[in-house]
C-alpha positions in Angstrom: -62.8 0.9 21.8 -63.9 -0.2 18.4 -61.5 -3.4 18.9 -63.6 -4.4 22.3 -66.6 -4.0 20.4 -66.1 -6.1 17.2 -64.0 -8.5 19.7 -67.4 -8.7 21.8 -69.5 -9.3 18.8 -67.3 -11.9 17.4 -67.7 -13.3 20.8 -71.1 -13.5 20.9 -71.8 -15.5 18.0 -69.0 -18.0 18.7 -71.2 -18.5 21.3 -74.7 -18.3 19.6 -72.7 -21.0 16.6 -71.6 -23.3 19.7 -74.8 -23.3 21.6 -77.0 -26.5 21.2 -79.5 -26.2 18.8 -83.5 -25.7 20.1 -86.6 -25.8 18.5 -86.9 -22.2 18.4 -84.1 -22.3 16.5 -85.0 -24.9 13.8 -88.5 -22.8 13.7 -87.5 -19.7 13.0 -84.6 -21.0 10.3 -87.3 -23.0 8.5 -89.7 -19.6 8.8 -86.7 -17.5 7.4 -85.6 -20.3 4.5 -89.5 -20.6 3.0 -90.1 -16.8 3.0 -85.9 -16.7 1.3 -86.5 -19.8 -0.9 -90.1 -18.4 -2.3 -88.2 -14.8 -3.0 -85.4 -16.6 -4.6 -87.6 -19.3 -6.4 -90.1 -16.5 -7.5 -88.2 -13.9 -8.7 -85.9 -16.0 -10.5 -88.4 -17.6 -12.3 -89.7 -14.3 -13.4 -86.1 -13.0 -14.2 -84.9 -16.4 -16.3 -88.1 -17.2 -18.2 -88.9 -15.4 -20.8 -92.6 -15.4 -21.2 -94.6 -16.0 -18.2 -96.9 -18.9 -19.1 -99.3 -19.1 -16.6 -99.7 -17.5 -12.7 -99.8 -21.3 -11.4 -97.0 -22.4 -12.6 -95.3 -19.1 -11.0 -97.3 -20.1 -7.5 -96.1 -23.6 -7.9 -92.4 -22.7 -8.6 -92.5 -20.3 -5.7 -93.9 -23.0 -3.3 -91.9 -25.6 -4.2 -88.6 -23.1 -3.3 -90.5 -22.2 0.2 -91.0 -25.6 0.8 -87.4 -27.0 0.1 -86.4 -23.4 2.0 -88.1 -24.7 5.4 -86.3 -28.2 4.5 -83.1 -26.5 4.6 -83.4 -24.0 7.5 -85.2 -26.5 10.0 -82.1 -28.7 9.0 -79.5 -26.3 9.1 -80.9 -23.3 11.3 -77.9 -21.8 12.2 -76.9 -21.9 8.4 -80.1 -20.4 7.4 -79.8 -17.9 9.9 -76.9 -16.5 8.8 -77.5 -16.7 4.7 -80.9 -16.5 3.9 -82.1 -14.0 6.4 -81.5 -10.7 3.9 -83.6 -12.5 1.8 -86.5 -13.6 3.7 -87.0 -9.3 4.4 -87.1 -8.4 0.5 -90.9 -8.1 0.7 -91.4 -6.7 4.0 -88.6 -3.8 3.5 -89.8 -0.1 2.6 
């Protein structure tokens, strides 16, 4: 029983992988890389710099990352999909 069910998941994103690619698609990979990208770009900022200098220069750092993030997940939405979506919930998780 557990085989038919991890066989029928594999399944469906085979097909989901295969499938041509919409604009729904590239929309919501583009949403989930920016909110992913500014996580990524903000945090690490904060965690590699040792002194914050200034609050925009941490805004512009975190932009810059959601902007190259919707780049990358309107370009490669499947991609996106699959890698960045953990990180696009870190702020909206309890």
């Amino acid at each position: 029983m557990l085989r038919r069910f991890f066989s029928h998941k594999r399944q469906q994103f085979s097909t989901w992988w295969h499938s041509p690619i919409r604009r729904r698609d590239r929309a919501a990979g583009a949403v989930i890389g920016a909110l992913a990208s500014f996580w990524i770009a903000g945090l690490g900022r904060l965690a590699f710099e040792p002194a914050l200098s200034s609050l925009s220069q941490f805004a512009l750092w975190a932009l810059a990352g959601a902007l190259l993030g919707a780049i990358f997940g309107a370009r490669y939405p499947r991609l996106a999909t699959c890698l960045l979506l953990p990180f696009s919930t870190f702020g909206i998780s309890h």
